[in-house]
N, C-alpha and C positions, 0 to 999 in steps of 0.2 A: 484511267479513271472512266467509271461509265459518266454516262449524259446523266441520269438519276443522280450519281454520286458529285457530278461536278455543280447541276442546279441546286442541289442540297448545299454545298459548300459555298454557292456563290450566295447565297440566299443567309447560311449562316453568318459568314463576313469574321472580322476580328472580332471586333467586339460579341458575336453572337460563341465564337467560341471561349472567347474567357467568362462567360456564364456560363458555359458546360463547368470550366476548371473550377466556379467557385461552385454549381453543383455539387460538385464531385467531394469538394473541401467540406462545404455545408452536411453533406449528409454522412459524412467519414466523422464528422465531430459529433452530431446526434447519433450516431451510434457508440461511440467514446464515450459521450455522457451515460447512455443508455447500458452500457454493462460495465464503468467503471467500478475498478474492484476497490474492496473493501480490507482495512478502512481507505477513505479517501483521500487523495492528496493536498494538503492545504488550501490551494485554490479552490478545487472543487469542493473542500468543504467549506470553503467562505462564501462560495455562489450558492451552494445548498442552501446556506441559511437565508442569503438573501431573497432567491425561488428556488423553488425544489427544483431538481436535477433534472426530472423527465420536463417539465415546466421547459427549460433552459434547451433543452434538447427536442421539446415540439417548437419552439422559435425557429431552431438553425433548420430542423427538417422543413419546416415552412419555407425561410428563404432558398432554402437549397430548390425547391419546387417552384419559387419563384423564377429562380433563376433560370431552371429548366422552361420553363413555360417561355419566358421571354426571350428566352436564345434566339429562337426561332421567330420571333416576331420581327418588323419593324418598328415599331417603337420600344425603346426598351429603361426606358426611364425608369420605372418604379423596379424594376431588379434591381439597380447597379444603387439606387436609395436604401431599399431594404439590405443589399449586401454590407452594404458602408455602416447603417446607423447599426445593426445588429453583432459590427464588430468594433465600433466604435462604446456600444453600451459593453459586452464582454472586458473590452481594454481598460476603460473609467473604472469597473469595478475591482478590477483586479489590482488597479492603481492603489485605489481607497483600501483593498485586503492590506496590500503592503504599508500605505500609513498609517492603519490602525495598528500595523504589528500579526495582523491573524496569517497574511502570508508574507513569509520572510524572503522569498524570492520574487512577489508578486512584481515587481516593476518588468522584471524579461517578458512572462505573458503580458503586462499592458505596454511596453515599446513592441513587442511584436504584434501585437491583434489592430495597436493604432497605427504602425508602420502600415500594416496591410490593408486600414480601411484607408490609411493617404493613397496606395500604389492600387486602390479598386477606385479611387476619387478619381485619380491621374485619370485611367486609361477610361474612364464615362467623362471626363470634365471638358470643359470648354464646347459643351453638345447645347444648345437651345433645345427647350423641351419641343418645340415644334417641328425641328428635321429630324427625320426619317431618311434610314437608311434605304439605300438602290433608288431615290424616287428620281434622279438624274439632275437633280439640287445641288447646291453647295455640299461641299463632303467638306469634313472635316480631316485632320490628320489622324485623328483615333479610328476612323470608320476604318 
């Protein structure tokens, strides 16, 4: 590994790379919304009605650039927030499709969108907004 690519990596850290992953997640699903074919599949037509699709799909592209941004920071608090609440709000609705009846499979997408905002909580949790990572502080087990 060069000295460039290992200061990059020591600088990224754990945590700065599972904000690359939900990058990667985030913007793989803005574009799934973005040329979902037609017609729709029950879910995405129960979110259509709730916001329109590209609406739904400029959020994740947001967090996804959230997250990109912050990888690389030391502080990285408002990524792993916006990752969480924006799969947390996806998971409730999808919950609500299926109570109402509009999605019949909805409960798989909301155990799975809220499973993965608990396993985005896990790996930012137990962080005080005020430690920053590398600063030769307290670390945490997540850093």
């Amino acid at each position: 590994m060069t000295a460039a690519a290992s200061r990059l990596a020591t600088r990224l850290g754990r945590r700065g790379a599972a904000l690359l992953f939900f990058t990667l997640l985030d913007f793989v699903y803005c574009l799934s919304l973005l040329t979902s074919p037609r017609p729709l599949s029950p879910l995405y037509t129960w979110m259509d009605t709730l916001v329109p699709l590209p609406a739904w799909a400029a959020c994740w592209g947001a967090v996804g650039a959230i997250c990109l941004w912050y990888a690389f920071r030391a502080y990285d608090t408002p990524a792993f927030m916006a990752a969480v609440a924006l799969k947390v709000a996806w998971g409730i609705n999808a919950a609500f499709g299926w109570l109402t009846g509009a999605v019949p499979l909805g409960y798989v997408s909301a155990v799975i969108w809220l499973a993965f905002a608990a396993f985005v909580h896990l790996i930012a949790g137990g962080i005080p907004p005020g430690v920053r990572r590398g600063t030769g502080g307290w670390r945490a087990w997540t850093l």
